[in-house]
C-alpha positions in Angstrom: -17.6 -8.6 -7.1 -14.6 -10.7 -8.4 -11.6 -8.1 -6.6 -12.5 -9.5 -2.9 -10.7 -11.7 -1.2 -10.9 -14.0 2.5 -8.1 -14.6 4.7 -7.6 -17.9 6.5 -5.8 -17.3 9.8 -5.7 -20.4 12.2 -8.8 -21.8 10.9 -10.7 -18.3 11.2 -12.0 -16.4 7.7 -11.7 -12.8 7.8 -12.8 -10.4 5.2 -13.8 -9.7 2.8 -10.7 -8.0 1.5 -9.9 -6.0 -1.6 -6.9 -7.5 -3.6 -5.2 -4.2 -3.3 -5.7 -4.4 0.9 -4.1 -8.1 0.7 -1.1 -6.5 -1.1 -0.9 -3.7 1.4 -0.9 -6.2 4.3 1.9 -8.1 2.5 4.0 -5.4 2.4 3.5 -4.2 6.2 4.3 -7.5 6.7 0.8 -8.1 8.4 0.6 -11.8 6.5 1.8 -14.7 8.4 3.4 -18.5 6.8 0.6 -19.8 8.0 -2.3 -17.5 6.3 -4.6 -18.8 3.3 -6.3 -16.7 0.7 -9.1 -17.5 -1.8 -10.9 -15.2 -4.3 -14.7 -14.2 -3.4 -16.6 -16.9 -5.2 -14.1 -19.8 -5.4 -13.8 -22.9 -2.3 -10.1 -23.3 -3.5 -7.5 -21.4 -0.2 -3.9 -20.9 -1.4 -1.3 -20.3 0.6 -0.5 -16.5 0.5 2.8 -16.4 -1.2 1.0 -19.1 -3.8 -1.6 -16.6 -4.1 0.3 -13.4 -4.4 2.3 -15.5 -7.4 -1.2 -15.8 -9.1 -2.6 -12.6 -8.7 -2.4 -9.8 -11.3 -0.8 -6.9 -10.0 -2.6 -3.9 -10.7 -0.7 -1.4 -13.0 1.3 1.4 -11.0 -0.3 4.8 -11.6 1.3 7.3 -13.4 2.6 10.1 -11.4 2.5 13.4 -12.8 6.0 14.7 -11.8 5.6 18.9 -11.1 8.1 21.6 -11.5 10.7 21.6 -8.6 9.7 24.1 -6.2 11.5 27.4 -6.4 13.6 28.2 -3.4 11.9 30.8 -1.3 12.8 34.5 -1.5 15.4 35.6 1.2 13.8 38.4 3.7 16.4 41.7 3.3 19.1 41.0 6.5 18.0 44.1 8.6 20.7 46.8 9.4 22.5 47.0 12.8 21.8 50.8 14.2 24.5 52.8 14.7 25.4 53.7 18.1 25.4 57.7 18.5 
């Protein structure tokens, strides 16, 4: 499978990784300056922010927007009793 990917962190390979796991970890900010990342299959390790340059981005999914949701119903204020 061409979507995984290996991290390099101080000499240490972890993974494998899907590309989509790699982005998430960017944006947690779980990557350090001094990680590496090569694609399943290829001996080639690019700097992360190298990497994330070459990597396709998968397309955003479309988000079905629903109706805005209707303010609930107020419950009828109850009447104060009249003292006799």
């Amino acid at each position: 499978m061409k979507d995984l990917v290996y991290l390099s962190r101080a000499f240490v390979e972890f993974g494998p990784f899907s590309k989509k796991e790699i982005l998430d970890f960017q944006k947690r900010g779980i990557l350090s300056a001094a990680d590496y990342l090569r694609d399943e299959g290829s001996d080639t390790w690019l700097h992360y922010q190298e990497w994330l340059t070459v990597v396709p981005m998968p397309a955003p999914k479309l988000v079905k927007k629903s109706a805005p949701a209707k303010p609930a119903a107020k419950a009828p204020a109850k009447k104060a009793k009249k003292a006799a």
